[in-house]
C-alpha positions in Angstrom: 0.0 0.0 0.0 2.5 2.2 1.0 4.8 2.1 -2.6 0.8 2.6 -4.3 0.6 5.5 -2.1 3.6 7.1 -3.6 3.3 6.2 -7.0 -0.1 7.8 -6.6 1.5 11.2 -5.0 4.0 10.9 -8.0 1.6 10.6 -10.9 -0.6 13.3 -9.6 2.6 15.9 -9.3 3.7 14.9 -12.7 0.5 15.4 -14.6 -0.6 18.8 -12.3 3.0 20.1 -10.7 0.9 20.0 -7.4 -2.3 21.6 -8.5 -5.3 20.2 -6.6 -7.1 21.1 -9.9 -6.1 18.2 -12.6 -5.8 18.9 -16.3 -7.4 16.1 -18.5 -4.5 15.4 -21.4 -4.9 14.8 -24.8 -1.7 13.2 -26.0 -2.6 12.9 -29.9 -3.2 16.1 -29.9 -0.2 17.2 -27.4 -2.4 19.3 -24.8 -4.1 19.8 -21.6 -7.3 21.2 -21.0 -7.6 22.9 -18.2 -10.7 22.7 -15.6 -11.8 26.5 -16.7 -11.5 24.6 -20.6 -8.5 27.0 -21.4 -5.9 24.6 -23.7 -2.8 24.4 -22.4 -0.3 23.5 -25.8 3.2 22.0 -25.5 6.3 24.0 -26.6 7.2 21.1 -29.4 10.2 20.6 -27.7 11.6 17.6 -25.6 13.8 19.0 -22.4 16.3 17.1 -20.4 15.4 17.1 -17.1 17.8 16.2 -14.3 20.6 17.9 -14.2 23.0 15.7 -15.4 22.4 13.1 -12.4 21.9 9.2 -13.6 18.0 9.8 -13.6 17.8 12.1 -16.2 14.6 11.7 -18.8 13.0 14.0 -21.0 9.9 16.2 -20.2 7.6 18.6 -22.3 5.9 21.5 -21.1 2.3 22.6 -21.6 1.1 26.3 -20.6 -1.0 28.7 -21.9 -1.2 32.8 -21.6 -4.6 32.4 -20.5 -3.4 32.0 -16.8 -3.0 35.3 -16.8 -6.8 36.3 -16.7 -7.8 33.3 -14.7 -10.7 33.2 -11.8 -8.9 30.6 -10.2 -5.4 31.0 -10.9 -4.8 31.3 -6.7 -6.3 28.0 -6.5 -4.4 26.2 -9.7 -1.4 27.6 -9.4 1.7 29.5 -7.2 3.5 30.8 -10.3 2.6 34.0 -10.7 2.8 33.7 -14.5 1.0 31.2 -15.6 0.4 26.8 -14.5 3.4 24.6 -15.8 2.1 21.4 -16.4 5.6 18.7 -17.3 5.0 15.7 -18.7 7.3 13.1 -19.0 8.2 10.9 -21.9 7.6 8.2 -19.2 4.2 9.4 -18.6 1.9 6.9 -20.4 4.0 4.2 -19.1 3.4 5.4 -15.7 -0.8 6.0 -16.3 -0.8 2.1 -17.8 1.1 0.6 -15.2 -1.2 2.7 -12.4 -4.0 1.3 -13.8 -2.8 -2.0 -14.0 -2.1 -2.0 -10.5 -5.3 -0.6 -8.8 
């Protein structure tokens, strides 16, 4: 229970950078739409994140201007910018396997 526990805590950071608000993804179409149904569109790019330590993978990032404007930006995100949502290139490894295993 407890490594369920974690992997839970580590799939919902990934997919929200700590939001209690989720994004639902769209992976075909490479965005996130947002709970306020703003899109959120990846930069295109692939960055390297880790900092040159032994667990370094590859991440995209999804944002939108729209933030800016927001409601509930308090409640979605600290940044005072705009929500940063990362998603790794590990990431729909990571949903299968979470669903395999609850």
């Amino acid at each position: 229970r407890h490594v369920l526990d974690k992997l839970r805590i580590y799939h919902h950071y990934i997919d929200t950078c700590g939001s209690k608000n989720t994004a639902q993804c769209y992976p075909k179409k490479d965005v996130y739409i947002c709970p306020q149904k703003k899109i959120l569109k990846g930069s295109g790019r692939w960055y390297t994140k880790g900092n040159g330590s032994k667990y370094e993978n590859q991440v995209k990032h999804y944002k939108t201007s729209a933030c800016k404007s927001c409601p509930v930006k308090a409640v979605c995100t600290r940044n005072k910018n705009r929500k940063l949502i990362e998603r790794s290139q590990y990431a729909e490894a990571v949903e299968a396997n979470t669903k395999r295993i609850l």
